[in-house]
N, CA, C and O atoms as a Tinker XYZ file with bonds, in Angstrom:
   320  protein
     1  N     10.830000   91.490000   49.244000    73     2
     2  CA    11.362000   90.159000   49.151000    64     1     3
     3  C     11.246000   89.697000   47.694000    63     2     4     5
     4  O     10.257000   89.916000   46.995000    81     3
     5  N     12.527000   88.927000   47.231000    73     3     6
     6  CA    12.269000   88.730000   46.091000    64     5     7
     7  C     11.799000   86.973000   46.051000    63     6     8     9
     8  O     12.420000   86.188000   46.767000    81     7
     9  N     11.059000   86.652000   45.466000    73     7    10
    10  CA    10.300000   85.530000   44.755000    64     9    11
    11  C     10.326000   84.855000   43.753000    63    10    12    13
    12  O     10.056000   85.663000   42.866000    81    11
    13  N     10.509000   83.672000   43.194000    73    11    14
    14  CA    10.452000   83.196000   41.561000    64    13    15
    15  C      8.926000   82.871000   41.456000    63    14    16    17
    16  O      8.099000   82.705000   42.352000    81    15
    17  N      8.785000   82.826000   39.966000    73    15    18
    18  CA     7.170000   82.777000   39.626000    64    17    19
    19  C      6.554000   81.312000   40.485000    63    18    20    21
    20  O      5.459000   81.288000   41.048000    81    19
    21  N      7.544000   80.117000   40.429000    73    19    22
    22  CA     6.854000   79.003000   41.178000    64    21    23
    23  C      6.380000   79.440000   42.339000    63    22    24    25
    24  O      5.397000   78.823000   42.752000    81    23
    25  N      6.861000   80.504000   43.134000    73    23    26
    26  CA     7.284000   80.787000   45.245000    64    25    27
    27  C      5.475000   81.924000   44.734000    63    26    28    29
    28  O      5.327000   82.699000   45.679000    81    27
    29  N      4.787000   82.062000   44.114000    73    27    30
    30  CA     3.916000   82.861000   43.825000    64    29    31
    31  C      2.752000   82.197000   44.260000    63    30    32    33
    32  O      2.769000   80.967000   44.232000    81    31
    33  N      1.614000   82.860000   44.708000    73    31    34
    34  CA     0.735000   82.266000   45.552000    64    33    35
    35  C     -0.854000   83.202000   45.124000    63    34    36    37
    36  O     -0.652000   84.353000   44.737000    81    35
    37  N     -1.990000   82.852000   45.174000    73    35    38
    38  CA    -3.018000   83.521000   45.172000    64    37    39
    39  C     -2.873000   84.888000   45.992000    63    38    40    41
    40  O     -2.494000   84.930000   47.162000    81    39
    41  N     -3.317000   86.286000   45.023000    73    39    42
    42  CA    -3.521000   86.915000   46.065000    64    41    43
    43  C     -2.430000   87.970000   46.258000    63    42    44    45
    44  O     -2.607000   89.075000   46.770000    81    43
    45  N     -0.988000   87.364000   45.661000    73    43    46
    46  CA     0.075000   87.861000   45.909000    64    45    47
    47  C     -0.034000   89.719000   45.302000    63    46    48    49
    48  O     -1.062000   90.064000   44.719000    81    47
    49  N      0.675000   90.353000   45.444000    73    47    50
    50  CA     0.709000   91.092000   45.170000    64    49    51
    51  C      2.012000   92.047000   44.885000    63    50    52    53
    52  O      2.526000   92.813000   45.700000    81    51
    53  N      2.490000   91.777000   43.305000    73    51    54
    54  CA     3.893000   91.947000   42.722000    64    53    55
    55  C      4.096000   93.479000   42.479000    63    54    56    57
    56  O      3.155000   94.271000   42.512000    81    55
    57  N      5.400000   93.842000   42.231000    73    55    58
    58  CA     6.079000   95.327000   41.610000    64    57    59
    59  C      6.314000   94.414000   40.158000    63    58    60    61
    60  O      6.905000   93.349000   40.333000    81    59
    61  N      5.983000   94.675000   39.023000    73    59    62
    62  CA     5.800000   94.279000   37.432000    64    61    63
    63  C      6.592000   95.271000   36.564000    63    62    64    65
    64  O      7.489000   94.963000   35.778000    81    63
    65  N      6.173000   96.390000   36.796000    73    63    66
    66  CA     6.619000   97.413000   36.031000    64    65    67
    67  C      7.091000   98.789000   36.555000    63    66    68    69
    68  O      6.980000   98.988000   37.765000    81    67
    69  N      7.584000   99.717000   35.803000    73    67    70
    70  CA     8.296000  100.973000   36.268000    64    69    71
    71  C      6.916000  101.524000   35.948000    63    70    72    73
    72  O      6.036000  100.878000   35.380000    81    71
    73  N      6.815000  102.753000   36.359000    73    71    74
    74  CA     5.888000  103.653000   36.291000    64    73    75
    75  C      4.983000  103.791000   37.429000    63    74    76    77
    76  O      5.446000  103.339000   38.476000    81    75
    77  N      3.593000  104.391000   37.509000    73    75    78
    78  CA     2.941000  104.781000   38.362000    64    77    79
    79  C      2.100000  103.599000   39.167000    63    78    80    81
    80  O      1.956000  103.459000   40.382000    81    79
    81  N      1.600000  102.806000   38.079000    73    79    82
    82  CA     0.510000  101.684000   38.202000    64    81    83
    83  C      1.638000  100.229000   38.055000    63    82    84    85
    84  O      1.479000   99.354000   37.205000    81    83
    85  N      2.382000  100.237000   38.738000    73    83    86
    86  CA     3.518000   99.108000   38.371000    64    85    87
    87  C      2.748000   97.662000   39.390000    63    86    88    89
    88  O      3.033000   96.528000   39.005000    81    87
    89  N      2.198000   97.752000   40.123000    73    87    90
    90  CA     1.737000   96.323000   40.895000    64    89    91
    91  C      0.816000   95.789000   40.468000    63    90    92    93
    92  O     -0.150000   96.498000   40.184000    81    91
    93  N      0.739000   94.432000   40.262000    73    91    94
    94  CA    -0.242000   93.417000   39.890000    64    93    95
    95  C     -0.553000   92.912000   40.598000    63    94    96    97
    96  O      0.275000   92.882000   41.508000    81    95
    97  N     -1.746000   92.178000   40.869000    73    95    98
    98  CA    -1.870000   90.622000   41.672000    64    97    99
    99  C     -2.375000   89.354000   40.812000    63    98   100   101
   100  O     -3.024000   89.207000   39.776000    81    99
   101  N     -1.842000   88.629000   41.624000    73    99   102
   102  CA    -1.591000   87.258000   41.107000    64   101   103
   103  C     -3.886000   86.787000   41.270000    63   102   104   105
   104  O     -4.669000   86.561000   42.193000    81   103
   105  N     -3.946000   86.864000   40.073000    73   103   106
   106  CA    -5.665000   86.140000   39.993000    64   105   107
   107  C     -5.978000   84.600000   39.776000    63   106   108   109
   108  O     -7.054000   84.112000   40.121000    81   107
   109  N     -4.845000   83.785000   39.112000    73   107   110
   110  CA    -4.939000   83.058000   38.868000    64   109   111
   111  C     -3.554000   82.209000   38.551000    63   110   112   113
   112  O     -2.524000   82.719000   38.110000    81   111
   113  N     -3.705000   81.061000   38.810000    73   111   114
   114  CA    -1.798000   80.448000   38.507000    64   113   115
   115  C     -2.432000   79.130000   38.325000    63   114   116   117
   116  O     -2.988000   78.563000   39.266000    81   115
   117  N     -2.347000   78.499000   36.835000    73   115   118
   118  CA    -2.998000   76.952000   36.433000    64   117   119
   119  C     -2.453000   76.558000   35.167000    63   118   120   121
   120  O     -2.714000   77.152000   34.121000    81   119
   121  N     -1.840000   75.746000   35.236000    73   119   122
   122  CA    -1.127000   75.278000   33.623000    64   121   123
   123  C      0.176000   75.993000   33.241000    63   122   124   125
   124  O      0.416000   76.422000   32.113000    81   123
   125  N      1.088000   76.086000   34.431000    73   123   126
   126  CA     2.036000   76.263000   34.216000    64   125   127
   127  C      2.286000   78.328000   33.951000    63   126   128   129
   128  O      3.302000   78.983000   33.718000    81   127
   129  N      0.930000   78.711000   34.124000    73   127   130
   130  CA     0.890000   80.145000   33.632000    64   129   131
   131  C      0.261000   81.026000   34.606000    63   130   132   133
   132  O     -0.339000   80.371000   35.457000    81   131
   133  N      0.193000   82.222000   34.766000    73   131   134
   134  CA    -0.068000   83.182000   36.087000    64   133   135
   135  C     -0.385000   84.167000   35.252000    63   134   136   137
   136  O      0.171000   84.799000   34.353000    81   135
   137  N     -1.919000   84.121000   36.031000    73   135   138
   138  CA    -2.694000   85.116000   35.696000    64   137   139
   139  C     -2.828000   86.613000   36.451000    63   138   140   141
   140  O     -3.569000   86.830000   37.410000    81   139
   141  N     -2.011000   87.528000   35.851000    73   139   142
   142  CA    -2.170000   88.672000   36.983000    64   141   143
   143  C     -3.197000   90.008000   36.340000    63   142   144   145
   144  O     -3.531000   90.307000   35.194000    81   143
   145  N     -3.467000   90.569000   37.605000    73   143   146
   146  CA    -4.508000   91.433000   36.752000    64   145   147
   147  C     -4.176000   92.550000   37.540000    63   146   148   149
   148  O     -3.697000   92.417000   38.666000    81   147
   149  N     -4.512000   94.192000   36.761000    73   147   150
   150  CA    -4.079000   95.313000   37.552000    64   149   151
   151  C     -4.897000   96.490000   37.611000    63   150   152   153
   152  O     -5.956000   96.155000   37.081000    81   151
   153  N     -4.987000   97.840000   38.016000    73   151   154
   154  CA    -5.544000   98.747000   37.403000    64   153   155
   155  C     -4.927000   99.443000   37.148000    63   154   156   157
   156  O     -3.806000   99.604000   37.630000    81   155
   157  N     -5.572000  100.266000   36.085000    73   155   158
   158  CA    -4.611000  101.805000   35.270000    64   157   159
   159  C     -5.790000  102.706000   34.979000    63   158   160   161
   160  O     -7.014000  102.638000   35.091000    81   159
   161  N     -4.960000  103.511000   34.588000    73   159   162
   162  CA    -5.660000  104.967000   34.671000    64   161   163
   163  C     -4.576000  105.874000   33.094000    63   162   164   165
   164  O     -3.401000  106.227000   33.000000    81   163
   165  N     -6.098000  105.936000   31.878000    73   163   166
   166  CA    -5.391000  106.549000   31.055000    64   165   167
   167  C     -5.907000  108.167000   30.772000    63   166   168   169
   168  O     -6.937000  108.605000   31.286000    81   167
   169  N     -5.375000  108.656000   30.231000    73   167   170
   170  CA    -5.841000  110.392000   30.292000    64   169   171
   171  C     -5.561000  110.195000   28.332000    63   170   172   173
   172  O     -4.801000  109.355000   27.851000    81   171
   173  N     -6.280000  111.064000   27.622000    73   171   174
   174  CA    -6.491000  112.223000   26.405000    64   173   175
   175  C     -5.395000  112.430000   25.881000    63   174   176   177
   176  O     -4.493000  112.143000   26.669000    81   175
   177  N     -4.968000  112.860000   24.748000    73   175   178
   178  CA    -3.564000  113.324000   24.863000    64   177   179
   179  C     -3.861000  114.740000   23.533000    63   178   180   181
   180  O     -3.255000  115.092000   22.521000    81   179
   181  N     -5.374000  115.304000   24.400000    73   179   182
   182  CA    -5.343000  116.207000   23.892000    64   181   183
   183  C     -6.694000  117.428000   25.368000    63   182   184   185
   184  O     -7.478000  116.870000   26.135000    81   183
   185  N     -6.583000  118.365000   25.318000    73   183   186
   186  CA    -7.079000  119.142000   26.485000    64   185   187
   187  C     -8.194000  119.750000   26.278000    63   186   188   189
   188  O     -8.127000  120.146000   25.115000    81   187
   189  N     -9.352000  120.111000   26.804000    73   187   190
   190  CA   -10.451000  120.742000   26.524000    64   189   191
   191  C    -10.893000  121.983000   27.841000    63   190   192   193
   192  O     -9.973000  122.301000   28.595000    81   191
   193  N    -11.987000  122.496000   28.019000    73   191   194
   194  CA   -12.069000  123.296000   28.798000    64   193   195
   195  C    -12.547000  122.624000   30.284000    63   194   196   197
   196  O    -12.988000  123.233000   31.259000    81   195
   197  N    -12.383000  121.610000   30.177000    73   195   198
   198  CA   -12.826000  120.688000   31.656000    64   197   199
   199  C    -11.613000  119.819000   31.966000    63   198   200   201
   200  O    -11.585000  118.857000   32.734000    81   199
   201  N    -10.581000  120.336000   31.215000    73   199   202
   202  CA    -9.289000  119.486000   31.473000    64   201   203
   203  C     -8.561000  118.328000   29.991000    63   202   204   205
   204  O     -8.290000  118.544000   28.810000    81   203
   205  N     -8.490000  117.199000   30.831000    73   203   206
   206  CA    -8.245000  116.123000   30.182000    64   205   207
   207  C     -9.721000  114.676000   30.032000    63   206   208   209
   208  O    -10.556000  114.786000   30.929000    81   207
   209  N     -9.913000  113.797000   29.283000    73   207   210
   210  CA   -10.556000  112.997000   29.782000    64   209   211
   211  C     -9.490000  111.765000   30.342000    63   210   212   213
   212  O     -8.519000  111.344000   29.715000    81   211
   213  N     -9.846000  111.411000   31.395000    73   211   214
   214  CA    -9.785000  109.905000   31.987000    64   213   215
   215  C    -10.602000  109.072000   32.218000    63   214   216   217
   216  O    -11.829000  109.155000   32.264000    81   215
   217  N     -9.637000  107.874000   32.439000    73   215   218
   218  CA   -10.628000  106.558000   32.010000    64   217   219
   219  C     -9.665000  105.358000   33.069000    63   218   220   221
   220  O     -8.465000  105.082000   33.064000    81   219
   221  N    -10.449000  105.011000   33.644000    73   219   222
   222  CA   -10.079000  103.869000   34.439000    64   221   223
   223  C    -10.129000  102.541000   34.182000    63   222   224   225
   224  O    -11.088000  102.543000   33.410000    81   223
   225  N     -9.746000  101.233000   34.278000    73   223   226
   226  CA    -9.812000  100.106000   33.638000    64   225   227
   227  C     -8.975000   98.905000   34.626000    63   226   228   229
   228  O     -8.122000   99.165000   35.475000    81   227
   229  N     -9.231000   98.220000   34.436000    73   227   230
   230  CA    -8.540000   96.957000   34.628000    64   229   231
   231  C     -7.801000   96.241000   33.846000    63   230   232   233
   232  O     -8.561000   95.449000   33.289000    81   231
   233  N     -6.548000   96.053000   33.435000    73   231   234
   234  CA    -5.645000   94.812000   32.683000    64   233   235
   235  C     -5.155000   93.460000   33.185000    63   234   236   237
   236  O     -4.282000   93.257000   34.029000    81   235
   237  N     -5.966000   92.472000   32.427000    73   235   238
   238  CA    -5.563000   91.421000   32.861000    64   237   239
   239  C     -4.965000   90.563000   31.843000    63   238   240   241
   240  O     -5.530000   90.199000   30.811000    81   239
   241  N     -3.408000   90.175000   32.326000    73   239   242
   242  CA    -2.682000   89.590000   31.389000    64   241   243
   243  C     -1.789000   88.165000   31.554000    63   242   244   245
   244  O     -0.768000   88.484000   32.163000    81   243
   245  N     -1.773000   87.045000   31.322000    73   243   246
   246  CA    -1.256000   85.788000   31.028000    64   245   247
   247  C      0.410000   85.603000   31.100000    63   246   248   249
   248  O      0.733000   86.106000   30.024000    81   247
   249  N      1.682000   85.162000   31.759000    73   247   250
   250  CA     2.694000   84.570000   31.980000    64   249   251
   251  C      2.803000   83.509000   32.523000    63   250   252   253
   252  O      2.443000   83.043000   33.604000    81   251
   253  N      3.616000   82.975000   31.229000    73   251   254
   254  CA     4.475000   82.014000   32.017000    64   253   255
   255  C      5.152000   81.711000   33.302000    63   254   256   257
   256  O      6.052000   82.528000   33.498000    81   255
   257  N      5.032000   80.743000   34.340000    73   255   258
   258  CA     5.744000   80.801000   35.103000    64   257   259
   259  C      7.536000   80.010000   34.450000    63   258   260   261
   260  O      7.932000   78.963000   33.939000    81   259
   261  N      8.130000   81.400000   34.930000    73   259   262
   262  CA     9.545000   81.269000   34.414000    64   261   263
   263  C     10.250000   80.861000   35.943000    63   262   264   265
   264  O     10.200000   81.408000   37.044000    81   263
   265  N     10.877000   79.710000   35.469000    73   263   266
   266  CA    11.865000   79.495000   37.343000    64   265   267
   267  C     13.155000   80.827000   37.701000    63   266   268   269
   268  O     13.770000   81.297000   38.659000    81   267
   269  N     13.020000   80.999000   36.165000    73   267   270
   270  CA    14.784000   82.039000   36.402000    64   269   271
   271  C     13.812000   83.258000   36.610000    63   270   272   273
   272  O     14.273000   83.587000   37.703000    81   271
   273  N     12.928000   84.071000   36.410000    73   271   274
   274  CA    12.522000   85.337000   36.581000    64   273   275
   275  C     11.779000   85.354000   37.953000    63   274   276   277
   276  O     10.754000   84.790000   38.337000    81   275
   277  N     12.775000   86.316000   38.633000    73   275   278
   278  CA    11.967000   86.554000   40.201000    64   277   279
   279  C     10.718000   87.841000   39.693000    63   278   280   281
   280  O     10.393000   88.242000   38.575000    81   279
   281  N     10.264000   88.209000   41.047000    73   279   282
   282  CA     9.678000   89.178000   41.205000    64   281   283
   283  C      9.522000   89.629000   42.422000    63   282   284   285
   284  O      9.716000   88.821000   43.330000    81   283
   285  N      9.179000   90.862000   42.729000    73   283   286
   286  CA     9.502000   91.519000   43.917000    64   285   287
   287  C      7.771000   91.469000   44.890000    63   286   288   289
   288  O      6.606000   91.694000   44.563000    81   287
   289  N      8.210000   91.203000   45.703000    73   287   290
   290  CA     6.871000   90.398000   46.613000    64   289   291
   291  C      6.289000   91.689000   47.600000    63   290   292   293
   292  O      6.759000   92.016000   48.690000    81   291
   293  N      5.216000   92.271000   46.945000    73   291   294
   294  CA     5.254000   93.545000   48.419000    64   293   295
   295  C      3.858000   93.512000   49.139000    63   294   296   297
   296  O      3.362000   94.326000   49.918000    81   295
   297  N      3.219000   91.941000   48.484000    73   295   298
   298  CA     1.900000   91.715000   50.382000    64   297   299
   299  C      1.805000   90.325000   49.551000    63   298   300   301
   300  O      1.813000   89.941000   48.382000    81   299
   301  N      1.702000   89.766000   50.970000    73   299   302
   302  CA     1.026000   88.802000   50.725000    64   301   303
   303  C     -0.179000   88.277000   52.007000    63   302   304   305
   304  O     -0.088000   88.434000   53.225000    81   303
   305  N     -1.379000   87.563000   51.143000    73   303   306
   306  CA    -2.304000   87.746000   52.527000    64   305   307
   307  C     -2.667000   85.787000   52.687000    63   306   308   309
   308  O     -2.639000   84.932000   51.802000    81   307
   309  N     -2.902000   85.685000   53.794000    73   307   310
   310  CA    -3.303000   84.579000   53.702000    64   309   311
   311  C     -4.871000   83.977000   53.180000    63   310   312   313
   312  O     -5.805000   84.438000   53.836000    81   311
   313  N     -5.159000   83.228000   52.331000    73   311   314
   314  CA    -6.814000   82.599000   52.137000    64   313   315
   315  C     -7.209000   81.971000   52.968000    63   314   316   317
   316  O     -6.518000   81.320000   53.752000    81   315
   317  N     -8.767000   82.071000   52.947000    73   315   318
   318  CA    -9.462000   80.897000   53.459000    64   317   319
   319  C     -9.984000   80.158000   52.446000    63   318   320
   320  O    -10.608000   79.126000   52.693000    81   319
């Protein structure tokens, strides 16, 4: 379902980007701006005898809520 940033709710949980780690959730929405935060997973971009190293992390990053930019809605849960 598609959504505009206002129709966005705690919790939500968006498609953001192409690639592997493309879903965010919505952490925070106050002052006109939406706070979403995600996880990723980066690898080495060089090889050793145990492979690659990886590294796991969290990104959390700041938007505007834009009325014209939807986003694609794929859970949403209810709070208490």
């Amino acid at each position: 379902m598609e959504i505009t940033g206002q129709e966005l709710r705690l919790a939500d949980v968006v498609d953001l980007f192409d690639g592997p780690y493309r879903t965010a959730t919505v952490k925070q929405i106050r002052d006109g701006e939406v706070t979403f935060f995600r996880p990723y997973v980066a690898s080495s971009d060089f090889e050793y005898t145990g492979g690659v190293i990886c590294t796991i992390g969290i990104e959390e990053f700041k938007c505007l809520i834009n009325t014209s930019h939807t986003y694609k809605l794929l859970q949403r849960k209810e709070l208490k």
